[in-house]
N, C-alpha and C positions, 0 to 999 in steps of 0.2 A: 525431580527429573520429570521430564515430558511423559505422559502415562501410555507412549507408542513406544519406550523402552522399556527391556525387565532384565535384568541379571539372570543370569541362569544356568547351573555347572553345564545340562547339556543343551545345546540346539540344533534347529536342522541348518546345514550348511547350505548357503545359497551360491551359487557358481555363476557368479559374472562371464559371458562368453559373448566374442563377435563373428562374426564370419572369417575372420582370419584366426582366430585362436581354435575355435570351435574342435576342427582336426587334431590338434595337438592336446585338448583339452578332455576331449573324446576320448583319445589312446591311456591314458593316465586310471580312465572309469572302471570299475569292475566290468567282466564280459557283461552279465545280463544288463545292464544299465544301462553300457554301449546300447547294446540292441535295441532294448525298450526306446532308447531314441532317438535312432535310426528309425524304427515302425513309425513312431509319432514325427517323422520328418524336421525333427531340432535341428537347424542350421545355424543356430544365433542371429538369426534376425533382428534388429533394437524391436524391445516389445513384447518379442517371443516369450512363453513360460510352460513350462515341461516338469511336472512333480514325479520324480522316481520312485518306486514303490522299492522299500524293502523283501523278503522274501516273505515275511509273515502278513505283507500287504499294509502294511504301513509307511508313514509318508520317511523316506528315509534320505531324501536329498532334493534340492529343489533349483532347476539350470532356467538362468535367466538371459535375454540377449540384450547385449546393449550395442551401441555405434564403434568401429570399428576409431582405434586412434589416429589413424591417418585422413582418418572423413575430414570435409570440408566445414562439417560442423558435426557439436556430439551435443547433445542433451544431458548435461549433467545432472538434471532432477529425472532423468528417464528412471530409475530405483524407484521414484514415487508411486510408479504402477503396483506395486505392490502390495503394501497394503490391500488393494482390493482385488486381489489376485490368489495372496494366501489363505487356507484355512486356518484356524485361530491355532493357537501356538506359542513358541517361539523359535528365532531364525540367529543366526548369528552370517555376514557373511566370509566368505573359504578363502575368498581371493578379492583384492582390491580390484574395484573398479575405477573410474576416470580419476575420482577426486571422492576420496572415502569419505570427505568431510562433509560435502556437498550430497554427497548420497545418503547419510543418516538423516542429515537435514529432511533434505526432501522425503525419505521413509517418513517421518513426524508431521510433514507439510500434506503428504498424501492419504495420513490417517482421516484427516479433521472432516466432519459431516456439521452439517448443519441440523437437527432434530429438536428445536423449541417447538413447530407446533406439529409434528412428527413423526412419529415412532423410528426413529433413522439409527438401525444399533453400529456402533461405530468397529468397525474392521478388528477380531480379534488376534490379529496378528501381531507378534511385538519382535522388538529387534536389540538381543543385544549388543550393548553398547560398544562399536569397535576400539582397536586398542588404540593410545595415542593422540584420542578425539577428544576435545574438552566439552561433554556432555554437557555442564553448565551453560555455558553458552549458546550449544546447540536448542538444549532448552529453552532457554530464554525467549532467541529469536522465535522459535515456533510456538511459543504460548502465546507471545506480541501477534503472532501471524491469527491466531486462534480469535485472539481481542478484535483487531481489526475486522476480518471476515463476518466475526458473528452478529457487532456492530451495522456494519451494511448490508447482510443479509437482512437482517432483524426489520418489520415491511413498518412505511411511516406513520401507518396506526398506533404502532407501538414503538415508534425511534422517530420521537418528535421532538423540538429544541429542550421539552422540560428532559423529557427522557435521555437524551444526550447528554446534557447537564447532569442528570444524575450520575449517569457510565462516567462522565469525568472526575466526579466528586467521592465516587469510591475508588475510582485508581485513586487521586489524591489521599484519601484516607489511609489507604493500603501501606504509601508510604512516606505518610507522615506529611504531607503537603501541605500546603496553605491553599485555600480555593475561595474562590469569590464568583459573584453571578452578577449581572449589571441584567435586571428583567423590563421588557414593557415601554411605557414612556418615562424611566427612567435614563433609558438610553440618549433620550432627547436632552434631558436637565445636563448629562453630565456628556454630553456634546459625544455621541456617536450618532449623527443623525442618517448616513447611509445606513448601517445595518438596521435602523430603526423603520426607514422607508420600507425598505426590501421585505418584510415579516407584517406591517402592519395589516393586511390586507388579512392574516388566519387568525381565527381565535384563540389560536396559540401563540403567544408573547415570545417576541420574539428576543433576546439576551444574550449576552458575550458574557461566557465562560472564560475564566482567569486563573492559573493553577500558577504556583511559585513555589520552589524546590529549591535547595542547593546552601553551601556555604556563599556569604555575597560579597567574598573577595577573590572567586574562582570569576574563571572568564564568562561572560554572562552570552548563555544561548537563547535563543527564541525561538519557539517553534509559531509559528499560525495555520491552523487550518479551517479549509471551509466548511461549513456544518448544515449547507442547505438540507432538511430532510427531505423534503420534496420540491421539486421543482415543476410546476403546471408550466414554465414558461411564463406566469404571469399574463398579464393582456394581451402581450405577442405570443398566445399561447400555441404551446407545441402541441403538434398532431399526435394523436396516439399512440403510434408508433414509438415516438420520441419521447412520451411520457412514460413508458412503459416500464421503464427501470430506475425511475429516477429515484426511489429509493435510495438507488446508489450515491445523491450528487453530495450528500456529506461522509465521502469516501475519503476526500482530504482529513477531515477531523478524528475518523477512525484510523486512517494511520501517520496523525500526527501521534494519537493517545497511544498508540503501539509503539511509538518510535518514543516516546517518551514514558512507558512504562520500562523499556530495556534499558532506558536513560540511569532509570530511578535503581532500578533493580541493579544495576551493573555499577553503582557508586560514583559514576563518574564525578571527575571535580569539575564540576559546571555549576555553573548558577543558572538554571532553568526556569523558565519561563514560558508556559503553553497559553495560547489566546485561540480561543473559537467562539468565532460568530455564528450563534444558531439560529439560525427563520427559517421557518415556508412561507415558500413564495405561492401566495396564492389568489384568488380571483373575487375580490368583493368590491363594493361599490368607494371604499376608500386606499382599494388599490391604487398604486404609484403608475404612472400613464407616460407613453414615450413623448419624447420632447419635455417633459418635467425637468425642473432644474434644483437640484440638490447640494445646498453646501455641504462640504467632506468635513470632517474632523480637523484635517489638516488647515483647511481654511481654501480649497480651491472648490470655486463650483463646478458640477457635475450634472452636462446634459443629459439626459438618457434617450439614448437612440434605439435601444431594444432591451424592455423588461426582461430579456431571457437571459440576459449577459447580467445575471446577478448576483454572480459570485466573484466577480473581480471588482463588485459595490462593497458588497461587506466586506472580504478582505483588504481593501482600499481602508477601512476607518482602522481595524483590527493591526494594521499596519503603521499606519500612522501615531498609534500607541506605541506601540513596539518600538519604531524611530524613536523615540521621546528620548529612550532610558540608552540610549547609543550602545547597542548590542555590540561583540566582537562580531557575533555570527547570527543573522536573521534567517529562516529558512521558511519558505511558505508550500501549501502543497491544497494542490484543487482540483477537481475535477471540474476544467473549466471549458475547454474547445471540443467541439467536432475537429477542426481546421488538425488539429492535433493529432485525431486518430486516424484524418482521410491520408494527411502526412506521414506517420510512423505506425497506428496500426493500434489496437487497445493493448497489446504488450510491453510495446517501449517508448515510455510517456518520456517527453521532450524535456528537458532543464535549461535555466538560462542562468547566469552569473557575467559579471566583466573580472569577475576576480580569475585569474589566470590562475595560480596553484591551486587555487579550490576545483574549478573545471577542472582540472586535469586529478585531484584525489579523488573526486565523484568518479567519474568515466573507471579512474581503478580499483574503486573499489563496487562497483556496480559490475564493473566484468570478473573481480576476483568474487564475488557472492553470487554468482547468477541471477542478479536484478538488475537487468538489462533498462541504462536512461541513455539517452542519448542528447548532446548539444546542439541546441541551436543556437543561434546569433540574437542580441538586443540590438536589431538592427536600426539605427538614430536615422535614418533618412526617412524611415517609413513614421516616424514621430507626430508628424505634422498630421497626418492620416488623424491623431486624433482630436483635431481644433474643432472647435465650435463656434457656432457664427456668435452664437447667445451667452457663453462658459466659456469656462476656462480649458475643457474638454470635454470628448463626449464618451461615452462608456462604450457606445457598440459603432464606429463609423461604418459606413457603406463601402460597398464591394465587398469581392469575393473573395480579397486575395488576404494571406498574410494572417490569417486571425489568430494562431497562438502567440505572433509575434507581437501584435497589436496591444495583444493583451495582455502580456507580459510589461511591453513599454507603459502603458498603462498603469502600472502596479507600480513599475521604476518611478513613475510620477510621486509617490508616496514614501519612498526610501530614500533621506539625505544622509542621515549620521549615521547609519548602524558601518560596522566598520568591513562587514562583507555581505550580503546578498544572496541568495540562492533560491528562484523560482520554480515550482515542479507541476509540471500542468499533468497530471495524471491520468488513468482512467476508472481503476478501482474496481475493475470486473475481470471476469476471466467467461467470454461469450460463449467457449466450448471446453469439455475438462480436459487438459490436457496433465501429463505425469505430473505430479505432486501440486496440480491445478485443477480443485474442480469448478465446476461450472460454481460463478455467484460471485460474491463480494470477494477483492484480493486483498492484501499486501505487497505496494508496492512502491518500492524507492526507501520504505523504512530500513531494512536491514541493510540494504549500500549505505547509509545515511549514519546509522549507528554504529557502524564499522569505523567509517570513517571520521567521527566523533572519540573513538573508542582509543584510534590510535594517538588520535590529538590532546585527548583529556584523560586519559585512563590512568 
């Protein structure tokens, strides 16, 4: 179990309360308790938190506010505040809130601190387990959540392609996996020559990481993700500003490795299969230069129009293995556009597919888990957008417009046989902490993705 829950014969009772219940909620209180929060002006507020003192002055009840059910929207991780709200303990809660399931979650999601270089002592508040809940599962997801996060947090001095490599190769080990490493100018002999480009510029070798799981008569999934540890932008290199996080830009690979750690753990019958391309893209004098022409794996060349669009390079070859083995279900995931976030924002990274019931299982099971993706269109007109006068296409075309879309079609360039598709242009940060969000490296699009995995294969 998750170490933000504990069993426990007693806890303190936490009192879910809105602005409309609050009154009704009130009248039910002991008198003095009324009072005391009445003085302390508890109205249920989402957010609000009000600890009752017993008589001997200890903590004997504890009212929290959340969104009223008839609001125009509620925050189902709003319980995440908690965690760092409480003094250490434990809680059980009195009364169901929105979606009790969704609330323990988020309790577990709101725990997690980052403290590798430190001292960050993590929230000693624990929650038992409500009734009804499959705490297993609940677990699961938040431990994958835990993987991911610490993953991206973790700065590129120390989560560089070997290092990544290795975080894959002990989840592999964990459970039972097969792993392989394709390192260096190996990648050239055995023809991935875009992700070979893309890395050759750091002293750090660059490698596609290979994990395979599963019984190999279950339907075969693939997962890809991107593993850039850092990203300078390369020659068309980004301003400061824009380098600043890039820590984050193999945020795909960490929660590919989440999304397939709940894979592994969870038994599903799939035949899995994880692929990550790891490089830093970095700046030396055998760095890859725009207008360079790159043959793909697949066999189509590749103009580069901007060294900074270098994650839909590697994922391009990473991809095109994947194809080979005619997957049921390809799914990739990257942290690829601005175009993305100026569009939807860094909380609800954009999905593509032409698969019509997959589109529509994503969108439900991303609104039933509170991991909000939203669809866009592979829109074929805008296609042409990526020709080249020299190639067969070019990585980054000109203008302004369209760039998740681009580059997604892009990547469609590289998928013939798998027998469904699914693009996730992510963003893998959380810019301000928000309830069971802190600030830093996320999870996201994995637990909608495992869900909806779960119900198909489980």
């Amino acid at each position: 179990m998750h170490p933000a829950f504990q069993n426990a014969a007693s806890a303190v009772p936490i009192t879910f309360a809105t602005k409309s219940t609050w009154e009704t909620l009130a009248a039910a209180l002991p008198e003095p308790a009324r009072h005391f929060a009445k003085a302390n002006a508890f109205t249920g507020k989402p957010g609000q938190y009000l600890a009752l003192p017993a008589a001997d002055g200890s903590l004997a009840h504890v009212l929290f506010g959340i969104e009223d059910q008839a609001g125009a929207w509620r925050d189902l991780f709003r319980p995440g505040q908690l965690p760092g709200l409480l003094p250490a303990g434990t809680y059980r809660f009195a009364n169901a809130p929105h979606d009790t399931r969704l609330a323990a979650l988020a309790f577990a999601l709101g725990s997690y601190r980052f403290g590798r270089y430190k001292k960050n002592d993590a929230p000693g508040a624990k929650l038992t387990p409500p009734d009804g809940i499959d705490m297993i599962e609940i677990s699961r997801m938040a431990k994958a959540a835990t993987l991911a996060r610490d993953l991206i947090n973790t700065p590129a001095n120390d989560m560089g392609p070997e290092e990544l490599a290795q975080a894959a190769q002990a989840l592999a080990d964990k459970f039972g996996a097969k792993f392989s490493c394709i390192v260096g100018d190996d990648l050239l002999k055995q023809n991935f020559p875009l992700i070979h480009a893309v890395g050759m510029a750091s002293t750090r070798a660059p490698r596609l990481i290979d994990i395979a799981w599963g019984d190999a008569s279950h339907p075969k999934v693939t997962l890809v993700g991107k593993g850039v540890c850092f990203d300078t932008g390369g020659l068309d290199l980004k301003p400061s500003s824009g380098m600043l996080i890039m820590k984050k830009d193999m945020g795909g690979a960490a929660n590919v490795l989440a999304l397939a750690q709940m894979i592994m753990d969870a038994k599903l019958k799939v035949r899995l299969r994880v692929l990550i391309p790891a490089v830093e893209n970095a700046v030396a004098g055998n760095a890859f230069r725009p207008l360079d022409v790159f043959k793909s794996r697949k066999g189509l060349n590749v103009e580069i129009g901007n060294t900074d669009a270098e994650g839909r390079l590697v994922l391009a070859d990473a991809l095109a293995l994947a194809d080979e083995e005619k997957p049921d279900l390809l799914i990739d995931l990257g942290t690829l556009t601005g175009a993305a976030r100026v569009a939807l924002g860094p909380d609800l990274p954009p999905f593509y597919t032409d698969d019509e019931p997959l589109a529509a299982d994503v969108a439900r099971h991303a609104h039933a888990e509170n991991d909000p993706l939203w669809r866009m269109p592979l829109w074929m007109p805008y296609d042409s957008w990526l020709d080249s006068k020299t190639a067969n296409l070019n990585n980054a075309p000109g203008g302004a417009f369209a760039g998740s879309i681009t580059c997604a079609l892009f990547l469609k360039r590289f998928v013939e046989s798998a027998k469904s598709w699914l693009h996730v242009d992510i963003y893998g940060w959380t810019p301000s902490a928000k309830p069971a969000r802190p600030e830093g490296g996320e999870c996201q699009a994995a637990r909608a993705l495992y869900k909806l995995l779960s119900e198909r294969y489980g």
